[in-house]
C-alpha positions as CSV (number, residue, x, y, z in Angstrom):
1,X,0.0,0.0,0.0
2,X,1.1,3.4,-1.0
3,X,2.4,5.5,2.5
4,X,0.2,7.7,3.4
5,X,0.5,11.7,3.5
6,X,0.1,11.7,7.5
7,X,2.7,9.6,7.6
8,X,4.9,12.4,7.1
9,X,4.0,14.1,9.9
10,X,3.6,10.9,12.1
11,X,6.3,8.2,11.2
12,X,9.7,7.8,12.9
13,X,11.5,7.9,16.1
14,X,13.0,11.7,15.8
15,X,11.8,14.6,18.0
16,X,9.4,15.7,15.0
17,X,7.7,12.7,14.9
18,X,7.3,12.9,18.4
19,X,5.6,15.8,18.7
20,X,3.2,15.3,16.1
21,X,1.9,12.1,17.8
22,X,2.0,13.0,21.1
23,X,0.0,16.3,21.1
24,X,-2.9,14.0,19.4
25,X,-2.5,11.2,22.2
26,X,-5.7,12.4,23.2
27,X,-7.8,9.5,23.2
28,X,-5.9,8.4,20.1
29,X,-4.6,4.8,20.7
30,X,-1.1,4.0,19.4
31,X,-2.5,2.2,16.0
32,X,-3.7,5.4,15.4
33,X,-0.2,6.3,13.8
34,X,0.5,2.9,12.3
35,X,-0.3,4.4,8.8
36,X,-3.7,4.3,8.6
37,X,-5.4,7.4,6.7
38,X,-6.5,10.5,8.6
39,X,-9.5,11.7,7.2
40,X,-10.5,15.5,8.0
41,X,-14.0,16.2,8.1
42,X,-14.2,19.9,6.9
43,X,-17.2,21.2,8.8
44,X,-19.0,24.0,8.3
45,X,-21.5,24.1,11.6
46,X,-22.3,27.3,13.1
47,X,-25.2,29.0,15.0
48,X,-24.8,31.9,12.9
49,X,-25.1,29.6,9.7
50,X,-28.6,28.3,10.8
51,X,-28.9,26.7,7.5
52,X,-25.7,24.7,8.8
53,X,-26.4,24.3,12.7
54,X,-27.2,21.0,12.4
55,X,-23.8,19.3,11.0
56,X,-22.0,18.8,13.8
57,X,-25.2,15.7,14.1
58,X,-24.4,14.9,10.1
59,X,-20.4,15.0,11.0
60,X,-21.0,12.2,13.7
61,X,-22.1,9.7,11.1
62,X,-19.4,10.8,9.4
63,X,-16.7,10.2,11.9
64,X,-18.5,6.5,12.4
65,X,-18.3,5.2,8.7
66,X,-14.6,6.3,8.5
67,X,-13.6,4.3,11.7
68,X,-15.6,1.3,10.9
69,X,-13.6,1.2,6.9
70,X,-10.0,1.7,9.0
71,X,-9.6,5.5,9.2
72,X,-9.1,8.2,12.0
73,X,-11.5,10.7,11.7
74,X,-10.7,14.7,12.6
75,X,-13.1,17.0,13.1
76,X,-12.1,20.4,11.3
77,X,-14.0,23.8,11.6
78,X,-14.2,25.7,8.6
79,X,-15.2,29.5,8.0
80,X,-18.7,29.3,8.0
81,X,-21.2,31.9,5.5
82,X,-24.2,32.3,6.8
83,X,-26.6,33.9,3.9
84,X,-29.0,35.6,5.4
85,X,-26.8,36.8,8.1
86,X,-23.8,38.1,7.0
87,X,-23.4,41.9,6.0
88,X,-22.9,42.8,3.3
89,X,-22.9,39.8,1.6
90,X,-22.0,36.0,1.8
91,X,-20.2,36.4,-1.7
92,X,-17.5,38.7,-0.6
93,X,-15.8,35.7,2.1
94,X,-16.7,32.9,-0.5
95,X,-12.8,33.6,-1.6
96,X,-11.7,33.6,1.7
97,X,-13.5,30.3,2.9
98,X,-11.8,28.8,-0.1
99,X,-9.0,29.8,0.8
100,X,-8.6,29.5,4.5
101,X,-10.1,25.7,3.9
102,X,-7.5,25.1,1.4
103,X,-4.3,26.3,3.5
104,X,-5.8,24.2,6.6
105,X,-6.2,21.3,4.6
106,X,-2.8,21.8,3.3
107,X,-1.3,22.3,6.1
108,X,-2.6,19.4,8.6
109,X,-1.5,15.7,8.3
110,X,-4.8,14.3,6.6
111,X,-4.9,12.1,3.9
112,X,-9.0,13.1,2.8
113,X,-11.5,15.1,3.6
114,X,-14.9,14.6,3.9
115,X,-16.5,18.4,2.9
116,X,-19.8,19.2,4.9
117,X,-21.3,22.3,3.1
118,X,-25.3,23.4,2.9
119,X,-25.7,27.2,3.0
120,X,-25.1,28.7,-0.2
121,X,-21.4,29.5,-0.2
122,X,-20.1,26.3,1.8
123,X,-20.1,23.9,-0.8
124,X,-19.1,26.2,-3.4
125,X,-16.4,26.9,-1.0
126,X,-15.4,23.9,0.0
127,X,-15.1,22.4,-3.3
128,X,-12.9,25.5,-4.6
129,X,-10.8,24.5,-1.8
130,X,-10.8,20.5,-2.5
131,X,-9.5,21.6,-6.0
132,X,-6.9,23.9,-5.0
133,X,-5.5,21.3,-2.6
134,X,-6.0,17.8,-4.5
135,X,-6.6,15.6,-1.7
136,X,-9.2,12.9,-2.4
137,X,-12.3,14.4,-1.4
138,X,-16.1,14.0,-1.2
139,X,-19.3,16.3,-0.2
140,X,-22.0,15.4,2.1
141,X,-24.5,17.9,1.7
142,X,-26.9,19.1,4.2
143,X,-30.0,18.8,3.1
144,X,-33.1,21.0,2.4
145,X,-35.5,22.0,5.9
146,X,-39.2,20.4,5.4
147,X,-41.7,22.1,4.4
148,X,-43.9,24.8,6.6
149,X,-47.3,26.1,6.1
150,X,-49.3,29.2,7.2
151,X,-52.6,28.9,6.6
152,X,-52.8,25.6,5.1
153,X,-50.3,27.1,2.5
154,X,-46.9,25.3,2.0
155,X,-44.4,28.1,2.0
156,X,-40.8,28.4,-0.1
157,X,-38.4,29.8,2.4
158,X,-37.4,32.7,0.1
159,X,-39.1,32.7,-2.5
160,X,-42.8,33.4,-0.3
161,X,-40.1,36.0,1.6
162,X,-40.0,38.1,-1.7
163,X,-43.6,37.2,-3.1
164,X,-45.3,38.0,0.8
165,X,-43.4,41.5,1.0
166,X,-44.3,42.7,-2.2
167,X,-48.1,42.0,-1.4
168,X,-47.4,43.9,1.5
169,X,-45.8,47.1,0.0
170,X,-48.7,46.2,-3.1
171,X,-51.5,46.4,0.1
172,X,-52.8,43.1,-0.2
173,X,-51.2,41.6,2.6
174,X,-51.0,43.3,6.3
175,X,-48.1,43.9,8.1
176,X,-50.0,41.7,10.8
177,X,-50.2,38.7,8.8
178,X,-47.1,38.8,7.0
179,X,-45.4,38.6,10.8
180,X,-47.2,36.1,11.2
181,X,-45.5,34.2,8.7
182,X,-42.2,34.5,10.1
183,X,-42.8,31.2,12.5
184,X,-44.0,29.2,9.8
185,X,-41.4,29.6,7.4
186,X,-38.3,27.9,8.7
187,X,-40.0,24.1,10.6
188,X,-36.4,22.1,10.8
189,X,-33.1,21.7,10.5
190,X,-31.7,22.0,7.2
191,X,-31.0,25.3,4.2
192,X,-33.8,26.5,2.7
193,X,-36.5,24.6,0.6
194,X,-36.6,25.9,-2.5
195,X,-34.9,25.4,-5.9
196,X,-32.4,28.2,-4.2
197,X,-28.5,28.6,-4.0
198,X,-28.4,25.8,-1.4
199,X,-30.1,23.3,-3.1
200,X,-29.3,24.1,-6.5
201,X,-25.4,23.5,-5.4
202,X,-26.1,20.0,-3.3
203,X,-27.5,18.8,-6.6
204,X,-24.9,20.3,-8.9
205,X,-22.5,18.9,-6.9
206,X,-24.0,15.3,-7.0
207,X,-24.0,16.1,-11.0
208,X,-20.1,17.1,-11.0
209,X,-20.1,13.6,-9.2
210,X,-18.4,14.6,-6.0
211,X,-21.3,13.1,-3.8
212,X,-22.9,9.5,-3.3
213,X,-25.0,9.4,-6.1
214,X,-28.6,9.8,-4.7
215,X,-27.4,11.8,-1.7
216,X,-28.1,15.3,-2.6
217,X,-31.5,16.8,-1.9
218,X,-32.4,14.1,1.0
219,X,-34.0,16.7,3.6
220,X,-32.0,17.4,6.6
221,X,-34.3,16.4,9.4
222,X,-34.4,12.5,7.1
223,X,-32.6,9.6,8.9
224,X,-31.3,8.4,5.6
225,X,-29.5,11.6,5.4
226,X,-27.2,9.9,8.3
227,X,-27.1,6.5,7.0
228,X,-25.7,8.3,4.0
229,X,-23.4,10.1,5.6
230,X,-22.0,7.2,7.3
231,X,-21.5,5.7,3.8
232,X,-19.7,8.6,2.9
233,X,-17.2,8.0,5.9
234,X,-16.3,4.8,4.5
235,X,-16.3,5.8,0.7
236,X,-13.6,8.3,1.8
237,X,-10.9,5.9,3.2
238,X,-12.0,4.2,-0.3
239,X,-11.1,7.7,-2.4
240,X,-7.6,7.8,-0.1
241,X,-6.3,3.9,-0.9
242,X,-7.3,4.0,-4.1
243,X,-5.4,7.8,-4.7
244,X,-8.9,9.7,-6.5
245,X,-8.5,13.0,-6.1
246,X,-10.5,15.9,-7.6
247,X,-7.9,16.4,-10.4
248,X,-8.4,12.5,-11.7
249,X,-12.0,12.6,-10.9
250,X,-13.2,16.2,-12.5
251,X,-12.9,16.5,-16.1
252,X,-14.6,19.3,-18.8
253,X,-17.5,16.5,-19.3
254,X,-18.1,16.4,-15.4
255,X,-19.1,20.4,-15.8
256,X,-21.3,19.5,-18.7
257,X,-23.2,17.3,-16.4
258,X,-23.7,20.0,-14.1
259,X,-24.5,22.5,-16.8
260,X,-27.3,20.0,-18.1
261,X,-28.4,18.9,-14.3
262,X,-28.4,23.1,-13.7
263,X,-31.2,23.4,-16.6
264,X,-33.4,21.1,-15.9
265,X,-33.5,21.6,-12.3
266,X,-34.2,24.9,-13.1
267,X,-31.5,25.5,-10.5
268,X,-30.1,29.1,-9.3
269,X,-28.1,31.6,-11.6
270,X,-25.7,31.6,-8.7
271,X,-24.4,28.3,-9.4
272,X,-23.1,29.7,-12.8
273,X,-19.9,31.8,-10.6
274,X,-19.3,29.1,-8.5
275,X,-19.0,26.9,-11.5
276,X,-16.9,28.7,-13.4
277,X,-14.5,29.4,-9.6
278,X,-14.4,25.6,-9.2
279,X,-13.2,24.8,-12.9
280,X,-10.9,27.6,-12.4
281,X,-9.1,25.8,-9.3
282,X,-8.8,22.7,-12.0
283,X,-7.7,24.1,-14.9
284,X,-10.9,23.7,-17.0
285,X,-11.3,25.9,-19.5
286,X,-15.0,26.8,-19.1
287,X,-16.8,29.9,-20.0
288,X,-20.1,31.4,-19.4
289,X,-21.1,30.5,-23.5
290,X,-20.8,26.9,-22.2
291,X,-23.8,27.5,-19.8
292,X,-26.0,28.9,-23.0
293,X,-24.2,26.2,-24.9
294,X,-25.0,23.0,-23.2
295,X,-27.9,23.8,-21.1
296,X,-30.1,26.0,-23.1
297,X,-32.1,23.2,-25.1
298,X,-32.3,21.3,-22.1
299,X,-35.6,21.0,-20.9
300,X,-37.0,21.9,-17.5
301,X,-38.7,18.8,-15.6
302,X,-38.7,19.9,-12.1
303,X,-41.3,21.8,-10.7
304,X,-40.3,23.6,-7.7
305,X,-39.9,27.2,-6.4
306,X,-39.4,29.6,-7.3
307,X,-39.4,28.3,-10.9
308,X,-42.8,26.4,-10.4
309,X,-45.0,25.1,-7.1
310,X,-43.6,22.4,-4.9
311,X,-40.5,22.3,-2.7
312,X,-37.6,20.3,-1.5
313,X,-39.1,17.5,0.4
314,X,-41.4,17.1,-2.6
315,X,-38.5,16.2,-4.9
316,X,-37.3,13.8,-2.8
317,X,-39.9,12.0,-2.5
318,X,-40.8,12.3,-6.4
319,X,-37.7,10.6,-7.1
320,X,-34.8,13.0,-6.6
321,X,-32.1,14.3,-9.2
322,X,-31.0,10.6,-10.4
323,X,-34.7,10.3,-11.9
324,X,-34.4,14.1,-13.3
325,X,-30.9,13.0,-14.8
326,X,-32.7,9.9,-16.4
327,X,-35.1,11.7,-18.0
328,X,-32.1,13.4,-19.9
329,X,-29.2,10.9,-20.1
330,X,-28.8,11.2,-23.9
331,X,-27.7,14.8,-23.5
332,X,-25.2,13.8,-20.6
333,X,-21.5,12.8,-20.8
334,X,-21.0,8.9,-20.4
335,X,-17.5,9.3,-19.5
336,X,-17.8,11.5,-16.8
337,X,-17.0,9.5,-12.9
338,X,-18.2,9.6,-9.6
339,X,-16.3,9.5,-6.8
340,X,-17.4,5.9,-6.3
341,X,-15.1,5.0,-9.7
342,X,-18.5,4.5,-11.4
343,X,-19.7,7.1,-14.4
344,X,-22.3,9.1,-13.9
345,X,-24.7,7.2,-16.3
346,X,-24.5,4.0,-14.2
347,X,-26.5,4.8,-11.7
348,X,-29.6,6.3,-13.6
349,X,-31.3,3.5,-15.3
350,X,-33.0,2.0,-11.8
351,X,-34.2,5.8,-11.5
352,X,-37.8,6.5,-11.5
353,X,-40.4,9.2,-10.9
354,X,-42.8,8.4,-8.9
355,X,-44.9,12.0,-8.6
356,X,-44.9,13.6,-12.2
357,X,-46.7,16.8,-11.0
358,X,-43.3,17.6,-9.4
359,X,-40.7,15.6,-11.8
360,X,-42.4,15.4,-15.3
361,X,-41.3,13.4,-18.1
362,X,-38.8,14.6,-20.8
363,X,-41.9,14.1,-23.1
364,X,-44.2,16.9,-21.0
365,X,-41.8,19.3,-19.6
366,X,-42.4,22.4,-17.7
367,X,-40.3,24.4,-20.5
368,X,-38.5,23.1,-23.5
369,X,-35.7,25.3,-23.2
370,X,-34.9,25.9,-19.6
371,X,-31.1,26.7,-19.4
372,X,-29.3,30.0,-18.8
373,X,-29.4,32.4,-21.0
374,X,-26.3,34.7,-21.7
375,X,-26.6,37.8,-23.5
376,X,-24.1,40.4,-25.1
377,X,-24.2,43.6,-26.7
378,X,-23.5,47.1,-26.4
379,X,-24.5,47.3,-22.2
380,X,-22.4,44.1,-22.0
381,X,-20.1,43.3,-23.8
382,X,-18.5,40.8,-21.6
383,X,-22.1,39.2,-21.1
384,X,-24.9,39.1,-18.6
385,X,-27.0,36.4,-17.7
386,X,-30.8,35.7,-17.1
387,X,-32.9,32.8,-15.8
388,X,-36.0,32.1,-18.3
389,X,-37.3,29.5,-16.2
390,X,-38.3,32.2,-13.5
391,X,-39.1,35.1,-15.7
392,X,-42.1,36.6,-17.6
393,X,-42.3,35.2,-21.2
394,X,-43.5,38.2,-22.2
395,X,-40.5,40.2,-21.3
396,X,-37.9,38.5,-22.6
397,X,-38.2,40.6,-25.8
398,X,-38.5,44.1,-24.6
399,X,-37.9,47.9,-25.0
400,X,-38.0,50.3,-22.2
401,X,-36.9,53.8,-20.5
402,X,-34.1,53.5,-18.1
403,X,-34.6,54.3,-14.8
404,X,-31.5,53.9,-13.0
405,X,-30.3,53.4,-9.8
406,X,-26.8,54.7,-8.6
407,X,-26.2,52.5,-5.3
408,X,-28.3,49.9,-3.7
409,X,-29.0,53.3,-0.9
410,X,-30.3,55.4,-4.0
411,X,-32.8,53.1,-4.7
412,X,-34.1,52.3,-1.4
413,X,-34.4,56.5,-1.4
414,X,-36.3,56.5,-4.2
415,X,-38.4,52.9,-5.2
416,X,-41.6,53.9,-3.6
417,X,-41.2,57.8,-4.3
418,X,-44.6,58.2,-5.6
419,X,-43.4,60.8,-8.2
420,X,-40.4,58.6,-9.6
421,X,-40.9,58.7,-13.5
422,X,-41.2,55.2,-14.1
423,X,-44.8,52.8,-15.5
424,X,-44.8,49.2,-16.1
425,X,-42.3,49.2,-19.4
426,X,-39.7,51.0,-17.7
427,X,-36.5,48.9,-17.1
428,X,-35.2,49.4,-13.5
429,X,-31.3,49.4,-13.6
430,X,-28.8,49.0,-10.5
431,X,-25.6,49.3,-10.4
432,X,-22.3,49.4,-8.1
433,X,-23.6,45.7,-7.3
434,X,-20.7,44.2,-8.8
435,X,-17.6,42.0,-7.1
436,X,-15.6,45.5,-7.1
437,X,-18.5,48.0,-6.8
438,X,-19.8,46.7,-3.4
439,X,-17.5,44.6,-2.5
440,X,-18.6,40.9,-3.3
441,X,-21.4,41.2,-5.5
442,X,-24.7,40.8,-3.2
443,X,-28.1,39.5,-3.9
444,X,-29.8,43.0,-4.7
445,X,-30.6,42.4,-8.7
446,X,-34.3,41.2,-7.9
447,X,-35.2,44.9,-6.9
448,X,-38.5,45.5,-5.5
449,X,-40.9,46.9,-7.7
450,X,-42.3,50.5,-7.4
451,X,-45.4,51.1,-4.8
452,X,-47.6,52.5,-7.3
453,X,-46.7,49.9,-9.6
454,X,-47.3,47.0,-7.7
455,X,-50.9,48.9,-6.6
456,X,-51.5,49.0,-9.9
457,X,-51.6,45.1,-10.1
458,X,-47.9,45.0,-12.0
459,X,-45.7,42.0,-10.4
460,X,-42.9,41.8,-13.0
461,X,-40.5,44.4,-14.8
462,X,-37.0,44.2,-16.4
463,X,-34.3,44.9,-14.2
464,X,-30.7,44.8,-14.5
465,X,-27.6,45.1,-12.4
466,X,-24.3,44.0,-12.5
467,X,-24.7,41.6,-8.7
468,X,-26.3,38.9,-8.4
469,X,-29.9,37.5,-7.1
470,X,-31.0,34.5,-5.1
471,X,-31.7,31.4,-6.6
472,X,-35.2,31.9,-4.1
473,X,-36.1,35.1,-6.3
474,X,-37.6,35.0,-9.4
475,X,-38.7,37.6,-12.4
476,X,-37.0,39.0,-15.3
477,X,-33.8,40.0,-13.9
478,X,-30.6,40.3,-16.2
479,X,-27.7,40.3,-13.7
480,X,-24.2,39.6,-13.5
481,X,-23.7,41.9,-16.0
482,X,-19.6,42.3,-17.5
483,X,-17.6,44.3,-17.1
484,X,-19.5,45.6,-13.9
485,X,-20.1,49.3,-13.2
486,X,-16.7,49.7,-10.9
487,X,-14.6,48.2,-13.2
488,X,-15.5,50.5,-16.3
489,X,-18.4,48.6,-17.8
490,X,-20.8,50.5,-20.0
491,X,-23.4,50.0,-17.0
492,X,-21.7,52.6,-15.0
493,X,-22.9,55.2,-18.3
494,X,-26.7,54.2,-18.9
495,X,-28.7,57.5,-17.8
496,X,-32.4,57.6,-16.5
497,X,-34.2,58.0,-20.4
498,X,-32.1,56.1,-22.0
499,X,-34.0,53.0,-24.1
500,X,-32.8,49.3,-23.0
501,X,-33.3,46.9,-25.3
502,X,-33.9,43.6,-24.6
503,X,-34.3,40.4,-26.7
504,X,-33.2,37.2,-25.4
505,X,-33.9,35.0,-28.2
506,X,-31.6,36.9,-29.8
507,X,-29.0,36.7,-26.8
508,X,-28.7,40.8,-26.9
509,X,-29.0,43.7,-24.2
510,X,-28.3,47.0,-25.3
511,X,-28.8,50.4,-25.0
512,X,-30.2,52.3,-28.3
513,X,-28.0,55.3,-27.6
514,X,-25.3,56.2,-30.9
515,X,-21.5,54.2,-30.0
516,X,-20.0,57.9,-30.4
517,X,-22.0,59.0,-27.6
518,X,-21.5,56.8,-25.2
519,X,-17.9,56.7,-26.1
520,X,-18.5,60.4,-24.7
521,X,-19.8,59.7,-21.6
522,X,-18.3,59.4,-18.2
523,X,-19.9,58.0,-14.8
524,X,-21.1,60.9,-12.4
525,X,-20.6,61.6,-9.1
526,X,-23.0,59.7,-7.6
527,X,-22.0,56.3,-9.3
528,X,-18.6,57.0,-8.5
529,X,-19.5,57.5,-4.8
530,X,-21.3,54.5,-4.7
531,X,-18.3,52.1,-5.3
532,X,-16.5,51.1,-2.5
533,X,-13.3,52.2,-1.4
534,X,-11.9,49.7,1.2
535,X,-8.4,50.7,2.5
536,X,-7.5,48.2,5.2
537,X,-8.1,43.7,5.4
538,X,-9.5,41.3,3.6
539,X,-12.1,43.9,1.8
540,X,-9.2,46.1,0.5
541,X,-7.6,42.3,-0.8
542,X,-10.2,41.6,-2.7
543,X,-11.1,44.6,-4.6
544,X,-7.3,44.3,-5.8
545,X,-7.7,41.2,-6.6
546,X,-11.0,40.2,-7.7
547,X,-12.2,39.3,-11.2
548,X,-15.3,39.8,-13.2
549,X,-18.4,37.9,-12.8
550,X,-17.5,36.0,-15.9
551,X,-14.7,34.4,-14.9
552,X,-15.9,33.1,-11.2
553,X,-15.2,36.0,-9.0
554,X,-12.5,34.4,-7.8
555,X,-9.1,36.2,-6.6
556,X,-6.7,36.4,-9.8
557,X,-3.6,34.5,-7.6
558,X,-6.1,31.5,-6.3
559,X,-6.8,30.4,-10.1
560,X,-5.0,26.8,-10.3
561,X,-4.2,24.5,-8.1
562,X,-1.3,23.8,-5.8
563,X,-1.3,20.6,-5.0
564,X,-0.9,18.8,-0.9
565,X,2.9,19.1,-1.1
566,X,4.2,21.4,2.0
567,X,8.4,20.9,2.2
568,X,9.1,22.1,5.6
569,X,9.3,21.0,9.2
570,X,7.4,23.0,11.8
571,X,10.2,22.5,14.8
């Protein structure tokens, strides 16, 4: 048997040696050192993550399958990002989970690591990390929470956030009852029920094939989420003998799986950057045309929030991703493994749906064409991105006056101002949103509609912005837009009057102003002001550093990986 990479740390008889075993004689009997593989389990718990609270439970199963297949497990604490609690935004430490993760895991005598992600950015994270480092890895995800109800109504954590408050700015919902609400939301354990961020990335990573296949989407409060986990113990001293790492595992055609998983989930736009950071790490040339490429004929089977009506729990029980993949395994990659050794492929043809109001059939789908659109043109030209799945048909080809936002604080100002010169054609445009203009380009681009539009009866406009939105949000919402508004993108010039013009069959977005004028214009004042201007920590670091939406957002020196290999003694 190959030596193992703790053994480095823990074999021999000098004072080094020494050291390293003794300080983990801790309940650690002798054999513990003998050469057997020491498997870290990267773990992302937290109070403050409440999507996350609950994997310390998750990490115990964990810890149990590794010791019963011959391993030592070691807890290890990651940076935690809790969504909806960290200001001003989860995406701006993304880099710095990755990071942090990656140097731990480097650093430590482990041989594996068993990656135990849920809220939007941990998996994401960890998986950047997992690259970067090139240990042999695997992802237990979380799992959704079940589903609540207020008045006999199942709510989408999320998605019914957004929906509920714009009934009550739209005054047809009190403030009384949409309090209410707030208990009935969140009923377990586990991130958030809807077709999000969260869940989109638990599935996409199943689909990359860094999970058990048929683990992903099993709710959180679900015993067979531990029995799977315990699985996962043991497939990791597996992945370490038999020397899979990310590197032989993740290949271009694993990333076209995700891409075609991504459609017809009808999964979140956010899972387009962290795509694009992981295959960075790897050195996988992938580009934001390969999302429009590969996933935009795919059709959408899944019918879940906020794209369609049911939620999490639902798809589980309907028959989960492997019966959504089946439903479209001509259009997949055959070569592409799992980190059980097995492709893909192999594991879809005992996959069936068993509710088709919630998975439907490849001959009756939701959409024919669910994928993500990207768009180019004159407002940008490195391309902007937009969901179909969760917009208004009738918008997607579109013309309308520009009413734009400088700064996520100007519009607050002035959304409801009942004079603000805007009806229901107008396109609402923020910007400053970008990784550079905030910092770390926040969920903001599913801005709230008018007052005295949404009293009108209007629900849906175009709005663009160069951040990014949930994957709970839905609506007609071009975001991500390149280059963004701080780094000189033609965004930062688009002035209130100005006609938008929008036509995603066509894959455009422009503005119908003359080249030589715009060529003329400069951002005011206000724009300007807007960006932020970090001078100190990690903020200041990563508006040096960061790159455009289209790339990942990662940092420009994390692209690539570098490998397990650290050359020197700590004594």
């Amino acid at each position: 048997m190959t030596e193992q990479r703790s053994s480095q740390w823990y074999k021999g008889t000098d004072r080094n040696a020494y050291i390293h075993r003794a300080w983990m004689r801790r309940g650690l009997p002798a054999n513990a050192f003998d050469g057997r593989p020491h498997i870290a389990i990267a773990n992302s718990a937290s109070d403050l993550t409440p999507c996350n609270s609950h994997l310390n439970e998750v990490a115990e199963s964990v810890k149990n399958g590794i010791y019963e297949a011959g391993g030592i497990p070691l807890n290890l604490p990651v940076v935690s990002l809790g969504e909806t609690q960290v200001r001003p935004t989860a995406m701006l430490w993304r880099n710095m989970a990755a990071m942090a993760t990656e140097e731990m895991l480097r650093a430590n005598p482990i041989d594996g690591v068993v990656l135990l992600g849920g809220c939007d950015k941990t998996i994401p994270s960890l998986l950047m990390a997992a690259a970067s480092v090139d240990l042999p890895a695997v992802v237990v995800p979380g799992g959704p929470m079940i589903t609540g109800t207020f008045k006999g109504q199942a709510l989408g954590c999320g998605t019914d956030v957004w929906r509920l408050s714009e009934e009550v700015r739209g005054n047809t919902l009190t403030q009384e009852q949409f309090l209410k609400s707030e208990s009935s939301m969140i009923r377990s354990r586990g991130h958030c029920n809807t077709m999000g961020t969260a869940s989109t990335m638990a599935l996409v990573a199943e689909a990359l094939g860094t999970t058990i296949p048929g683990i992903a989407g099993t709710p959180a409060p679900d015993s067979r989420l531990l029995e799977r986990s315990h699985d996962t113990g043991r497939m990791i001293v597996e992945l370490v003998a038999e020397g899979r790492t990310p590197s032989t595992l993740l290949t271009r055609g694993s990333f076209h799986n995700a891409i075609v998983a991504l459609a017809a989930i009808g999964g979140s736009t956010n899972a387009v950057v962290h795509l694009l950071a992981i295959a960075g790490r790897l050195g996988i040339d992938l580009t934001i045309d390969d999302f429009d490429r590969i996933g935009s004929g795919v059709p959408l089977l899944v019918n879940l929030q906020p794209a369609g009506r049911y939620l999490m729990d639902d798809f589980e029980r309907a028959g989960g991703l492997l019966s959504v993949l089946r439903e479209v395994k001509d259009l997949l990659d055959p070569t592409a493994l799992t980190i059980t050794g097995k492709p893909l492929v192999a594991y879809l043809d005992d996959a069936r749906i068993w509710d088709p109001e919630v998975i439907t059939a490849r001959t009756a789908p939701l959409q024919p064409d669910a994928g993500i659109a990207v768009l180019r043109g004159n407002l940008a030209p490195g391309g902007a991105i937009v969901k179909p799945a969760a917009a208004t048909p009738a918008l997607l080809t579109h013309r309308g006056r520009a009413m734009v936002f400088d700064s996520i604080e100007d519009m607050h100002a002035r959304i409801d101002d009942p004079d603000l010169d805007v009806d229901a054609d107008s396109v609402l445009i923020l910007r400053g949103c970008g990784p550079k203009g905030y910092p770390g380009m926040p969920e903001v681009s599913n801005m709230p509609l008018p007052k005295k539009l949404l009293e009108q009866g209007v629900r849906d406009m175009v709005r663009i912005c160069d951040g990014r939105m949930s994957g709970t949000a839905y609506g007609t919402v071009i975001l991500h837009v390149t280059p963004e508004a701080a780094a000189g993108g033609p965004l930062g010039i688009v002035e209130t009057g100005d006609y938008i013009i929008l036509d995603v069959p066509n894959r455009t977005l422009s503005i119908d102003v003359p080249q030589a004028e715009l060529d003329q214009r400069r951002p005011n004042q206000a724009t300007v002001d807007g960006f932020a201007a970090p001078t100190r920590g990690w903020e200041k670091l990563y508006v040096d550093h960061v790159m455009q939406a289209d790339t990942g957002a990662d940092l420009d020196f994390l692209l690539g990986s570098s490998g397990p290999e650290v050359s020197r003694e700590s004594h």
